[in-house]
N, C-alpha and C positions, 0 to 999 in steps of 0.2 A: 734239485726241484725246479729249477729255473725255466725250462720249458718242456715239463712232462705233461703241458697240456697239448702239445702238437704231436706227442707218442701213445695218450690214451683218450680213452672215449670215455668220459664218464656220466654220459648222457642217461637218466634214470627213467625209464618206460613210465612216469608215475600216471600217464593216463590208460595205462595197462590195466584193465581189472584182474586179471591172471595171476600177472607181476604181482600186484600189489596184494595178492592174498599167498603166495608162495613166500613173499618177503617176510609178510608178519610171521609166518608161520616158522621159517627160519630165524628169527630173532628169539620167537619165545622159545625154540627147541635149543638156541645159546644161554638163553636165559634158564632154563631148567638143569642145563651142566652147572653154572655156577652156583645157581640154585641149592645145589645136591652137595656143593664144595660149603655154600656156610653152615647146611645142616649135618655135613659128615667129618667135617674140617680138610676136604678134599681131598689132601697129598695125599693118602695113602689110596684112593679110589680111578678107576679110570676117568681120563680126565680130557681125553680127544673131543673137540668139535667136529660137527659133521662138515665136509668139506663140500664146499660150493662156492662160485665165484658171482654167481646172478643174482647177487642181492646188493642192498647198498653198504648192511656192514663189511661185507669183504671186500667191498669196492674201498671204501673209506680206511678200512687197514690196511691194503695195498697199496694206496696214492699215499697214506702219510706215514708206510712204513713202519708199523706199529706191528711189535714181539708179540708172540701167543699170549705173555704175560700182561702186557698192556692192553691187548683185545678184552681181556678178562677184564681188570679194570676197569673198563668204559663200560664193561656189561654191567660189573657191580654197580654203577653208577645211573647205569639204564633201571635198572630193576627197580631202585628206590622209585621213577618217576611211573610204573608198568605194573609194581605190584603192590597192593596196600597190605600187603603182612610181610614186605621185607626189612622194614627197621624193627619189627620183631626179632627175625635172622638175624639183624646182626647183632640186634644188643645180645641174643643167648650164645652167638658164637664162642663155643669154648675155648680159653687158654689164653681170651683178647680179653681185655679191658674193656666192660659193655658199653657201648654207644650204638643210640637206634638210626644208625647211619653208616655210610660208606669212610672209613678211613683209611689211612697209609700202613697202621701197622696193623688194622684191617685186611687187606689185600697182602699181606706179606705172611702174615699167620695162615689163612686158608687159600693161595692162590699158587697152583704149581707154578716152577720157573718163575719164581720171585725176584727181583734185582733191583734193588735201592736208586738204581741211575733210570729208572723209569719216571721217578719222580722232581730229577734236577730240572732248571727252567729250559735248560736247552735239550730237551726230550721230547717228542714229540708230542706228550698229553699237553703240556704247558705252553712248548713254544707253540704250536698250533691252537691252544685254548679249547683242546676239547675237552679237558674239564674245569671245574672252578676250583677253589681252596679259597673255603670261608675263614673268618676269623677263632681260633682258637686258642686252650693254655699252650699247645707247642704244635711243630709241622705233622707231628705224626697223627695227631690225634685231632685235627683237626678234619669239618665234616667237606666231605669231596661230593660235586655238584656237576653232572655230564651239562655242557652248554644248551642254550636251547635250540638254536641252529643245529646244531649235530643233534639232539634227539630227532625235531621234525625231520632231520636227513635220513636217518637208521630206518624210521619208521615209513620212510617210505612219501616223503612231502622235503619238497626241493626247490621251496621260496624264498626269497632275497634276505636276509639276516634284518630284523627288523629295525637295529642299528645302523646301519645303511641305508634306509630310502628315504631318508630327506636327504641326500647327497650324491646317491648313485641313485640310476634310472635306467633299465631294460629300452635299448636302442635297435628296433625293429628295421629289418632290410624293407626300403620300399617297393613297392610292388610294379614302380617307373622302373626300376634298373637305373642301369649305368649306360653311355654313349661309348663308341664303341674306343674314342682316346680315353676316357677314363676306366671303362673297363681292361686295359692294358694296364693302366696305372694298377689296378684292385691284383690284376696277378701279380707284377711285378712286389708288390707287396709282400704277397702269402707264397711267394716262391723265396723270397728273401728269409723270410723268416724258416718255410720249412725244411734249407736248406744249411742252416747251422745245428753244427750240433748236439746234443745233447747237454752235453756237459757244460757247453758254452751258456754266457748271457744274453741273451735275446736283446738285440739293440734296438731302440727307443725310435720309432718311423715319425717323422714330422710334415702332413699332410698341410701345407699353407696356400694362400689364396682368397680368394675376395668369395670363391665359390663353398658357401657354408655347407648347404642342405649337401651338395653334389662330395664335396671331403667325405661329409658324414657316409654318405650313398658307397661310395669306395671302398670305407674302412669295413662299413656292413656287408660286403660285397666281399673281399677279401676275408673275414673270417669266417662267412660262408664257405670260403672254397677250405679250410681249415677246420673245420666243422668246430669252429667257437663260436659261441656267444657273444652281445657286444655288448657294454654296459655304457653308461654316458655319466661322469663326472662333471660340474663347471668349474673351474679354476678357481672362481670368485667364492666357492663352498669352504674352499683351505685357504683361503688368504691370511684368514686371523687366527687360525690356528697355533699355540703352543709346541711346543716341540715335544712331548711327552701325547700331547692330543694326536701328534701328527704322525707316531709310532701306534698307539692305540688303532688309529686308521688303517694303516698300511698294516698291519696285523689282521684285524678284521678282513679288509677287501682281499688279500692274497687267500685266505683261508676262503674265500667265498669264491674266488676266481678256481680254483679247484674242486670248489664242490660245485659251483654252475658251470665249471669246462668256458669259463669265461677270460675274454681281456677287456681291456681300461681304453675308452678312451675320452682323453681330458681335453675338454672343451676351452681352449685362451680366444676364441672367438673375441667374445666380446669382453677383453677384462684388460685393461693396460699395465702388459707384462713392463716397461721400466720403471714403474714406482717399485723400490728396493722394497718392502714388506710384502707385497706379490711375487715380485720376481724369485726370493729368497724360498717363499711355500711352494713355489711350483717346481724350482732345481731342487729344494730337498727330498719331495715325491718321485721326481724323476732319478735322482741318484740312489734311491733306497731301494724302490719297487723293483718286483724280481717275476711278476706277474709280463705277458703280453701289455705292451703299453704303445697307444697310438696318441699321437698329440696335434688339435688343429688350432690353426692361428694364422691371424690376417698378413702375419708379416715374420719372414725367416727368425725363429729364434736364435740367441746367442749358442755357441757349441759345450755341449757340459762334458761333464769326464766321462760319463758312460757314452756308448757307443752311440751316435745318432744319425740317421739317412732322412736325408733331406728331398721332401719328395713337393714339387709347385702343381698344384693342380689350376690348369688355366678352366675359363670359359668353354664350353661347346663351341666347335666352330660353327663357320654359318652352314653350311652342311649338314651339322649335324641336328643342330638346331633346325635347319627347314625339314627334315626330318622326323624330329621329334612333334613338330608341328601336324605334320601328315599323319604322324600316327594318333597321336591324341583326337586330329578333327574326324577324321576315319574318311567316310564318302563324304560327306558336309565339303570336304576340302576342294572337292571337284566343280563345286556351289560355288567358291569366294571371287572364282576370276581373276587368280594373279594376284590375290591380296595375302595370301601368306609370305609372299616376297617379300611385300612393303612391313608386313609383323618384323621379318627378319635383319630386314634393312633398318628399321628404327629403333627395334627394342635387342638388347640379350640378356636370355633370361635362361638361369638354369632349366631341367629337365623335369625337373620337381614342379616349377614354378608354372612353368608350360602344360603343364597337364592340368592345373591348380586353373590355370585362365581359362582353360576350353571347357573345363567343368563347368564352372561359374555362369559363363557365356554361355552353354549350350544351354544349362536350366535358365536363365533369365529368359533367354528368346522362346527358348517353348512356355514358358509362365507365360509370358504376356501376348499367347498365340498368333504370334507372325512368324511362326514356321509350319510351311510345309511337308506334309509326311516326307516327300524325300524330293530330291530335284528332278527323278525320274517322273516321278507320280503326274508333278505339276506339268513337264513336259508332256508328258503324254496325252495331258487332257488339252492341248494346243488341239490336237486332230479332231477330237469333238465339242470345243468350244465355241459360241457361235460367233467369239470372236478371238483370233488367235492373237490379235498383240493386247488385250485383255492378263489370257494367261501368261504368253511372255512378261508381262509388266508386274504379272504376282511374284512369280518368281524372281526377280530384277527386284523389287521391293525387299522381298524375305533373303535376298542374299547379301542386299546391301545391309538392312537390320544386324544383321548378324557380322560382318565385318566393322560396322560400330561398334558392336559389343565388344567383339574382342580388343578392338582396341582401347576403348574406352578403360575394359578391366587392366587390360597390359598395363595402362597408366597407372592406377589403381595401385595396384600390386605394385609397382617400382616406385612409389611413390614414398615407401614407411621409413627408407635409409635416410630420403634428404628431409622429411621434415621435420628432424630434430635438426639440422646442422644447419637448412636458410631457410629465408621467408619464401612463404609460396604466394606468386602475385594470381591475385584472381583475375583469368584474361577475358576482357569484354570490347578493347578497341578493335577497329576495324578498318581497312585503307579509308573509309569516308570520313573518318575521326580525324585523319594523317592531312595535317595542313605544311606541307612541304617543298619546295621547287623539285620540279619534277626530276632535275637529275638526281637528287637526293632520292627519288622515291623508286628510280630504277634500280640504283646500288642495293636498295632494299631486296623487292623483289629478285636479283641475282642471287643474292644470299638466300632465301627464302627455296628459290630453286636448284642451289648447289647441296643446301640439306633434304630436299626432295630426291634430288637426284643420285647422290652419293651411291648409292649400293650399285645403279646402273654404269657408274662412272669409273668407280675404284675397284669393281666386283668383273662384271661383263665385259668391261670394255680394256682390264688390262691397270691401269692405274697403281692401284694398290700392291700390284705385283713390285713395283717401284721400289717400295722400301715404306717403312710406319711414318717415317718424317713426314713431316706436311701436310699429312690428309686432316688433323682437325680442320673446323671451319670455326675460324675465328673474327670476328670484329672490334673495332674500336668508334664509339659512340661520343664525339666532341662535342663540345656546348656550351653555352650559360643555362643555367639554372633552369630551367619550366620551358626549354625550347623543345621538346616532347622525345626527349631519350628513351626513357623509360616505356611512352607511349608507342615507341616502334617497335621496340623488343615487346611489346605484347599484340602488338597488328602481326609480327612472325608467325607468334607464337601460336597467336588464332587461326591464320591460314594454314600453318602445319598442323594443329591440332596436337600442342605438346603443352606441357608442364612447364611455367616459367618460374624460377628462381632466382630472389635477389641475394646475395652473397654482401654483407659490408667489410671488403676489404679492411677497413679501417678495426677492425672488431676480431679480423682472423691473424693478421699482424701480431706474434708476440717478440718483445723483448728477449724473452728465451729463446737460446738457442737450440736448434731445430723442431720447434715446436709449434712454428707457421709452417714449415712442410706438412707437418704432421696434421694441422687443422685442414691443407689443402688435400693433401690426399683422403683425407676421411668425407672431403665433400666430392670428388670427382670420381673417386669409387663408387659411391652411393650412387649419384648424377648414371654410372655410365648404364644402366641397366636399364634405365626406361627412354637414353637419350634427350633428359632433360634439356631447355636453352638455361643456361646460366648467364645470371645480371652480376659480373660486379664489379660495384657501384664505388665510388671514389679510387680509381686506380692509380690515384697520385702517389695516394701510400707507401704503395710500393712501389712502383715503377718510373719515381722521381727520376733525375739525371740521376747517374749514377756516378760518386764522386771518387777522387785516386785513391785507391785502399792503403788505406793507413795505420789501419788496428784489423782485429779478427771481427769486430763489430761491422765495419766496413767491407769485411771480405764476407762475412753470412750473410749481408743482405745483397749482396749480387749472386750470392747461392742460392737465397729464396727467388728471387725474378728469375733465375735460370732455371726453377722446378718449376714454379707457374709455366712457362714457357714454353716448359717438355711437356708438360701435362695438358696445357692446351693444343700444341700440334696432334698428339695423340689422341685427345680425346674424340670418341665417335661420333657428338652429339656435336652444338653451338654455344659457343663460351663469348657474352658481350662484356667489354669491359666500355666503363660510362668515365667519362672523364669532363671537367669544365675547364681545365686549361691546358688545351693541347701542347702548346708550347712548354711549357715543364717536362713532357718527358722525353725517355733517351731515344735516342735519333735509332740505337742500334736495336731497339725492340722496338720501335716503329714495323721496320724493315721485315718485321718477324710476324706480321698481323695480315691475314688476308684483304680484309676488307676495311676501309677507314670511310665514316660516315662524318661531313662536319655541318653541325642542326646551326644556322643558321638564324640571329634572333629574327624575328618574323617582322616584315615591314609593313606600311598600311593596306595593303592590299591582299594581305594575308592574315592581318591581325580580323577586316574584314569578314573573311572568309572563315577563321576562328569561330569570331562572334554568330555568325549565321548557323553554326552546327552548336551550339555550344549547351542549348538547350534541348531537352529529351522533347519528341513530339507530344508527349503528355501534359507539358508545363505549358499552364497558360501565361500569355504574355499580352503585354498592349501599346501599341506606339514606340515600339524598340528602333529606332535605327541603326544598325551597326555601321553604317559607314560614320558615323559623330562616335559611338562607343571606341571604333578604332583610333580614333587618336588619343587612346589611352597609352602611351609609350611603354608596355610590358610585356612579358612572355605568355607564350599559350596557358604554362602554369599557373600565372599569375591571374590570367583572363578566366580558368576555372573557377579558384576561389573566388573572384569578384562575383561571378554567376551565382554557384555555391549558395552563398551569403545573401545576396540581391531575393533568390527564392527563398530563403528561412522569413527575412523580413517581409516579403508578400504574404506568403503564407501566415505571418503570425496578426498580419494586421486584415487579414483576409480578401484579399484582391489578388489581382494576377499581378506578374510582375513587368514594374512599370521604369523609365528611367530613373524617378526619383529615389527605387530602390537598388538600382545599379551605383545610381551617382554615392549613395551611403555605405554601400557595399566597397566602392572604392576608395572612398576614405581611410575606413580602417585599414584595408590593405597596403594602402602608401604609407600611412603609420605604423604600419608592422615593417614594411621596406624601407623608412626614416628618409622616406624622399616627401616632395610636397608636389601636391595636386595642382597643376598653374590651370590660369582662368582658357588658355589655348584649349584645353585637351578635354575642359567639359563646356566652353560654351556653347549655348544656344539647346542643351540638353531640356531644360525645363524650361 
């Protein structure tokens, strides 16, 4: 029985009205033979079924193998639920012991080709549960109960066993497809499988990868070309299962995997296969089930006894992906001006996901009508405009609209993986914010242009043909405390218009062994789809000196800096790590860091120029000097709070703010930093 789902069709026309009246019609014409057997006691009367194979009882006798005597059986069992005068039948059946019910010694009394091994548990009525066996004084007399799944099946209705849908779920092929590297993957699949044979076990395909929706897209894909069905399990449904629940299950699903011509496929996506009581429910499903079984998960599972092919489903390439772009935008595409490039070069996003933004995007921009019936239209009306860079410039507006959109939503979308794993900083600085010597401020901008430029770089010009090494872009952000680290990673982040993420190193560091990879890879997976910058922050943590290995303690933490390290060259996006004591760390991941920024505490002539921005054009002020405020001897961070603070107290005593609320403002501040205020640094203030 192991894979007679790749040798039959047992797909039921049931939206056939034809079908479905030839069916019934053939049930009650089996029903009236046995019918004729409790009113005549059968055996001695002719006792042939009409033969035909186009219905679903003969479909369901053939797939489970079930004797002429057993077909009878399940009719007896039919009839009690079809005809309300057959527990008459049987209580007057002669020669039986009356019960107004279907029995064992029932069925053996009036039913030709009788055999007592119909009714052991390994027989197909039982092993398969097409019928019940209620409580009785003994087995034979006890009342016999056709399942309700197999009636609704006979009768011609072929819906999911209602014990099953809070745990299995009908997983639809989407209507994107497959790209044309994983539509090779989707054969390679269904060739595999329909190339074993018969008699064999169908071995267990393990679909892994960062790419969910796209797995899933495969497997639907692949049993399309198998003419199966696909069903969707989550891992997380069996985790707490019992061992007797967990036999109940796989009883159920296999018997339903046959009558919906269906296979399994179990979702470890999201559920962390090495806790031992998951791990345990998901290798005992996999070893049991005898069903088609496809299994997705973010990360290679371990190898079990049954047979299993290990299949990586990567990303779309860029290719495939600008591709998939063109098809989704349609003509619109012609509109962007080389901006689907730039989509391709910053984001990847499955094919799913991709069609999911241009939707989004195309209805918002016609919502809020700055779109053009088409870019011909608007062109054409240049020739009888009375001004032709008029309509050029309609156009030119409604294309630029529209390439915000979508990036806007790309962010959007790639956004739902990292906001559980880091904070997301809301970016509002801007280079006029950025009080820094100017060579520090070129380093910046380099960097800012090396992530702008990347796809032209590593893509067009050769680069990345190189090898994966090296192409992340990385930084290291040095400092004291409020020298504006932080604030430059969000001046990037605004000019590139990306998503910034703080990360506290200090918080993703476990004591458990390998369980800081584990935190690290679930943030840069997430990160790589929308091209996140990533902040993070105290990289002391980890990337102290690294000292002579002397224990296994000693040697996992120069295995975690080695994984950070691969994961930062690799990654596609910008990885800052913020540091206040440069000097702490190792000279040999120095060397590993593209770009080294060192923020500088700000002297008077910068603390000046601090002061001078530091205030919104909205805040009223009065007789502020910043050249006397700067010889406040603090950091730019420290010069915000002061500010900060200086506007709660104007505002609470209702006036602008004045130095006498700066000078109060800076009090506390030095008393939260346990230094003291000398008479140099405020006189002549008031």
């Amino acid at each position: 029985m192991e894979n007679d789902l790749l040798t039959h069709s047992l797909q039921l026309p049931t939206d056939d009205a034809k079908w479905q009246q030839a069916n019934y019609s053939y049930l009650m014409n089996a029903l009236a033979i046995v019918r004729n057997a409790l009113e005549s006691q059968g055996k001695e009367n002719n006792f042939t079924p009409a033969l035909s194979t186009n219905n679903a009882l003969s479909t369901l006798c053939n797939i489970f193998g079930l004797s002429n005597f057993e077909r009878n059986v399940l009719l007896l069992c039919i009839g009690m639920e079809l005809d309300a005068n057959w527990g008459f039948l049987c209580a007057n059946a002669k020669s039986v012991i009356t019960q107004p019910y279907p029995t064992f010694m029932l069925a053996m009394a009036v039913l030709p080709q009788s055999h007592w091994s119909a009714f052991t548990p390994n027989a197909p009525l039982r092993r398969w549960q097409l019928i019940q066996i209620a409580e009785g004084s003994a087995l034979n007399l006890s009342p016999l109960r056709i399942d309700e799944r197999v009636l609704h099946y006979v009768v011609g209705l072929n819906d999911l066993d209602r014990r099953l849908q809070d745990i299995v779920k009908p997983l639809q092929m989407q209507s994107t497809g497959n790209v044309a590297s994983h539509l090779q993957l989707a054969e390679q699949l269904a060739t595999t499988w329909a190339q074993i044979k018969k008699e064999a076990v169908l071995p267990v395909v393990q679909l892994y990868g960062n790419e969910v929706a796209s797995k899933r897209a495969i497997a639907a894909t692949a049993c399309k070309f198998l003419n199966l069905n696909l069903h969707l399990m989550s891992a997380g449904a069996i985790s707490s299962l019992r061992h007797n629940e967990m036999n109940d299950l796989l009883h159920l699903w296999e018997r339903e995997a046959i009558l919906n011509n269906s296979a399994l496929l179990l979702d470890c996506d999201e559920i962390d296969t090495t806790e031992p009581a998951k791990e345990n429910a998901i290798a005992r499903l996999i070893e049991n089930i005898s069903s088609p079984l496809i299994i997705t998960s973010r990360d290679r599972q371990r190898t079990f006894q049954r047979p299993l092919i290990n299949i990586e489903v990567p990303k779309p390439s860029t290719i495939e992906q600008r591709a998939i772009w063109q098809d989704a935008l349609g003509e619109a595409t012609a509109c962007l001006n080389g901006h689907v490039e730039t989509l391709v070069s910053h984001f990847s996003l499955s094919a799913s996901t991709i069609y999911t933004v241009c939707a989004e995007a195309r209805g918002r921009w016609g919502a809020e009508g700055q779109r053009e019936k088409s870019c011909t239209d608007a062109i054409n009306r240049v020739s009888t405009s009375n001004s032709c860079t008029d309509a050029i410039n309609r156009v030119s507006t409604s294309n630029s609209s529209l390439s915000t959109l979508l990036w806007d939503t790309c962010r959007s979308q790639a956004r739902s993986g990292l906001d559980e794993l880091a904070q997301p900083i809301e970016v509002g600085a801007t280079w006029d914010d950025l009080v820094l010597p100017e060579a520090q401020r070129q380093v910046l901008r380099d960097i800012a242009a090396h992530v702008r430029q990347r796809a032209k770089v590593y893509e067009q010009w050769g680069f990345g043909s190189k090898g994966g090494r090296g192409l992340g872009i990385s930084a290291l952000f040095a400092g004291a405390s409020g020298t504006g680290k932080t604030m430059a990673a969000e001046v990037i982040a605004h000019e590139l218009r990306l998503d910034l993420y703080r990360i506290d190193l200090s918080s993703v560091v476990s004591k458990y062994i390998g369980e800081t990879e584990k935190n690290l890879r679930r943030v840069f997976d997430a990160a790589e789809a929308g091209g996140a910058i990533l902040l993070f922050d105290e990289a002391d943590a980890l990337f102290g000196k690294r000292s002579e290995v002397k224990d296994s303690h000693d040697r996992h933490a120069n295995i975690e800096v080695g994984y950070l390290l691969q994961r930062m060259e690799a990654y596609r996006g910008l990885a800052i790590l913020t540091t206040n004591l440069k000097g702490s760390l190792d000279q040999a991941f120095l060397r590993r860091i593209r770009f080294i920024v060192q923020f500088p505490f700000p002297d008077a002539n910068q603390r000046t120029e601090i002061w001078q921005r530091i205030f919104p054009s909205q805040t009223p002020t009065q007789d502020l000097d910043p050249s006397k405020l700067a010889r406040l001897n603090v950091s730019g961070g420290n010069i915000r709070n002061i500010a900060l603070n200086a506007a709660f107290l104007a505002a609470d005593a209702g006036k602008p703010v004045e130095m006498k609320h700066i000078l109060q403002a800076a009090k506390s501040e030095y008393a939260k930093l346990e230094r003291p205020l000398t008479d140099a640094e405020v006189k002549g203030w008031i």
